[in-house]
C-alpha positions in Angstrom: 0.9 22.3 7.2 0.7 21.8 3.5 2.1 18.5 1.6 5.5 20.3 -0.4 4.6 20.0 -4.2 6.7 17.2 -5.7 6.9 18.7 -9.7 7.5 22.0 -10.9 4.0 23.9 -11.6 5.5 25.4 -15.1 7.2 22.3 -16.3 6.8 19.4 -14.5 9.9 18.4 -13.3 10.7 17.0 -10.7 11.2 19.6 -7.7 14.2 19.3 -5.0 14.4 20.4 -1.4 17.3 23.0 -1.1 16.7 23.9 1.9 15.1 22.9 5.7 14.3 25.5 8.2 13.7 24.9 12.2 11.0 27.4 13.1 11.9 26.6 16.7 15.2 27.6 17.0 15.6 29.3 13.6 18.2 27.1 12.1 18.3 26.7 8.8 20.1 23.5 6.4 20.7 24.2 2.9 22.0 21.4 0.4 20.4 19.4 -2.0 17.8 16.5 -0.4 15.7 13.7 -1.5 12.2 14.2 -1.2 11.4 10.1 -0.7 9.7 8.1 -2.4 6.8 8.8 -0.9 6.6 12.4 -2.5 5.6 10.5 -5.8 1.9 9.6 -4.2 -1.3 11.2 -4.5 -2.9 11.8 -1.3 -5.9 9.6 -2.1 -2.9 7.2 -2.2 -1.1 8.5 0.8 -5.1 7.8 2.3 -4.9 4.7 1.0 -1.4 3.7 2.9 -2.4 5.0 6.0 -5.5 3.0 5.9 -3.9 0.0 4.5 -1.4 0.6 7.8 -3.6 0.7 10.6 -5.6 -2.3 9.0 -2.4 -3.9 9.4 -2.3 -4.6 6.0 -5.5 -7.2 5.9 -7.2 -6.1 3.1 -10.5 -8.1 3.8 -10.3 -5.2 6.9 -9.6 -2.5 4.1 -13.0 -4.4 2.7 -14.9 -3.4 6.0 -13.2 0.2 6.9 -13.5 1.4 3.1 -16.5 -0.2 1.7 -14.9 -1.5 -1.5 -14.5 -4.5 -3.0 -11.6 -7.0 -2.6 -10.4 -6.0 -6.2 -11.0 -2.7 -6.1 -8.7 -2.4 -2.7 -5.9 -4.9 -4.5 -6.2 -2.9 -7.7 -5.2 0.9 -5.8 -2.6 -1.1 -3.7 -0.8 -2.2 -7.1 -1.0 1.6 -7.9 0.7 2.2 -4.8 3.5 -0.3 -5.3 4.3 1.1 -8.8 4.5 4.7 -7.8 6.9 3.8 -5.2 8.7 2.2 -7.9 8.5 -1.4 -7.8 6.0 -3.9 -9.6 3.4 -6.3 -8.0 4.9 -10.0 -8.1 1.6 -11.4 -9.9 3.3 -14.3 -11.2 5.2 -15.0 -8.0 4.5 -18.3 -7.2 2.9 -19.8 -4.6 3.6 -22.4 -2.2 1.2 -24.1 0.1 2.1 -26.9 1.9 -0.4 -29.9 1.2 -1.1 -29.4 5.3 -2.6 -25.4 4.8 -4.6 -26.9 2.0 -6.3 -29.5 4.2 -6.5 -26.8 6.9 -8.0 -24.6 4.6 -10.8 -26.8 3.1 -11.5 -28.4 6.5 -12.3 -24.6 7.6 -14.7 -24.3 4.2 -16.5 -27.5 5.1 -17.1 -26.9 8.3 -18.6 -23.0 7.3 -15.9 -21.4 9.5 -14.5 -19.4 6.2 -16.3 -18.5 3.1 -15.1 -20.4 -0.9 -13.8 -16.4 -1.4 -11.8 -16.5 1.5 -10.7 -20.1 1.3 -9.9 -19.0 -2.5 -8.0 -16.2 -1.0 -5.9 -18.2 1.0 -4.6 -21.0 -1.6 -3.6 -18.0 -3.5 -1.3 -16.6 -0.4 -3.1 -13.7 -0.7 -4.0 -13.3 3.0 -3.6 -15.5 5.8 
């Protein structure tokens, strides 16, 4: 079954569902529904979530399963966030505690994590 168009092909509003239909048991609702917020995606986008999803969000997995680079992957996932209608917190500041530091650089001295990932970290970009 076909994605339902979100806009109007002759002017480009946005469309509305008026009414549901049970092909099972032939029952139909008709009213005035929300089509989601996930109606404003592309489906490369929609691709994108499900990936993102069963990666369980680690996007150095998105890295492997995709075959693009770590900016790349964070670029089309702050594309995602502002079609859904929110904005990325960039400027969100980050807190690691002084212990997660040593952690971290303990793990990049002893080879165990690479300066990109140990970078990645201190950022609170993955964990």
């Amino acid at each position: 079954m076909r994605s339902a168009p979100s806009l109007c092909p002759i002017c480009q509003s946005e469309l509305e569902v008026v009414r549901l239909h049970c092909s099972s048991c032939d029952t139909s609702l008709e009213g005035h529904f929300a089509m989601g917020q996930f109606s404003n995606l592309s489906q490369e986008q929609m691709e994108f979530v499900f990936t993102f999803v069963r990666c369980e969000g680690k996007i150095n997995r998105m890295e492997q399963e995709v075959g693009l680079s770590y900016p790349t992957i964070r670029n089309r996932l702050h594309e995602v966030i502002r079609a859904l209608g929110y904005e990325p917190g960039k400027d969100e500041p980050v807190d690691v505690t002084p212990e997660k530091r040593s952690v971290v650089l303990a793990d990049l001295e002893a080879g165990k994590i690479s300066a990109a990932d140990a970078m990645r970290i201190l950022r609170g970009e993955e964990e």
